[in-house]
C-alpha positions in Angstrom: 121.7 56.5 124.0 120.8 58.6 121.0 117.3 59.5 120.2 116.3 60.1 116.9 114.1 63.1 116.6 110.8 62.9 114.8 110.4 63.1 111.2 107.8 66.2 110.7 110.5 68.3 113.5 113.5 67.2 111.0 111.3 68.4 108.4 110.5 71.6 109.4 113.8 72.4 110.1 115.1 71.8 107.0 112.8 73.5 105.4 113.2 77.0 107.5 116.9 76.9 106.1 115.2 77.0 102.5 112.5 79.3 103.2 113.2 83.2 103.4 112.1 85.3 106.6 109.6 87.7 106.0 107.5 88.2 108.9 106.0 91.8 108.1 105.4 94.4 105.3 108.7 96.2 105.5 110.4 92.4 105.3 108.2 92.0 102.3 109.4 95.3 100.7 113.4 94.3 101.5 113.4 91.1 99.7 111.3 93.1 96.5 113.9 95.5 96.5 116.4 92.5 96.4 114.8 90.8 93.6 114.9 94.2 91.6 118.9 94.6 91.7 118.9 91.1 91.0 116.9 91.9 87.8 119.4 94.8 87.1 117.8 98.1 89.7 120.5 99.9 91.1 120.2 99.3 94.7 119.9 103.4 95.4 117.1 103.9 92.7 114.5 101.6 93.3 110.8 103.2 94.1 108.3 100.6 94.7 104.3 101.5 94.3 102.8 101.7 97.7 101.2 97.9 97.8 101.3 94.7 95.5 98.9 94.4 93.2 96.8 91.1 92.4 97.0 90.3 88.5 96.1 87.0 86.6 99.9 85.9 87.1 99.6 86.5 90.8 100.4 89.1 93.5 102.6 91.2 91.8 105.0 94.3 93.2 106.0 97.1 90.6 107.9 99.8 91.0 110.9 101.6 88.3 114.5 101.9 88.9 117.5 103.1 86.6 119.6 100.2 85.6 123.5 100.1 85.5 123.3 102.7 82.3 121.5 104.9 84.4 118.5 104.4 82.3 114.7 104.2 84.2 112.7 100.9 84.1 109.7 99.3 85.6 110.0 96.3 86.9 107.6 93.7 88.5 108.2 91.4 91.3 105.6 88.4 91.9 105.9 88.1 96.1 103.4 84.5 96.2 106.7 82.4 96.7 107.6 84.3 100.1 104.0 86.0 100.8 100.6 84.8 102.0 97.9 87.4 101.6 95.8 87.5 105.2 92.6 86.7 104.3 90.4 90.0 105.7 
């Protein structure tokens, strides 16, 4: 006999597949960086400023890159979609 497993552990588990894995700081920094190249950053370029910042749009990362003409350009990266501030 099959047992059916219960709704909020189907749940989560779906949802774990969608979600990304950041679990510390340097995680947080990694999927930044990825959002730059996805915003044009070459990959070997990117500097990122030492912490987020919180702005009216959010917590926002910036940092500057050079782009595929090798031309330098800020960037910003709002983490609140993968990141939850610890409230300290």
């Amino acid at each position: 006999m099959h047992r059916l497993m219960p709704f909020p552990v189907v749940l989560s588990l779906a949802l774990q597949g969608c979600m990304h894995e950041i679990w510390n700081a340097g995680d947080l920094a990694d999927w930044v960086r990825q959002q730059a190249v996805k915003e044009g950053c070459k990959s070997d370029s990117i500097e990122l400023e030492d912490w987020y910042r919180k702005t009216e749009s959010g917590n926002v990362w910036h940092g500057t890159c050079r782009n595929g003409a090798s031309e330098t350009m800020a960037f910003t990266v709002n983490v609140d979609p993968v990141w939850k501030p610890s409230e300290s």
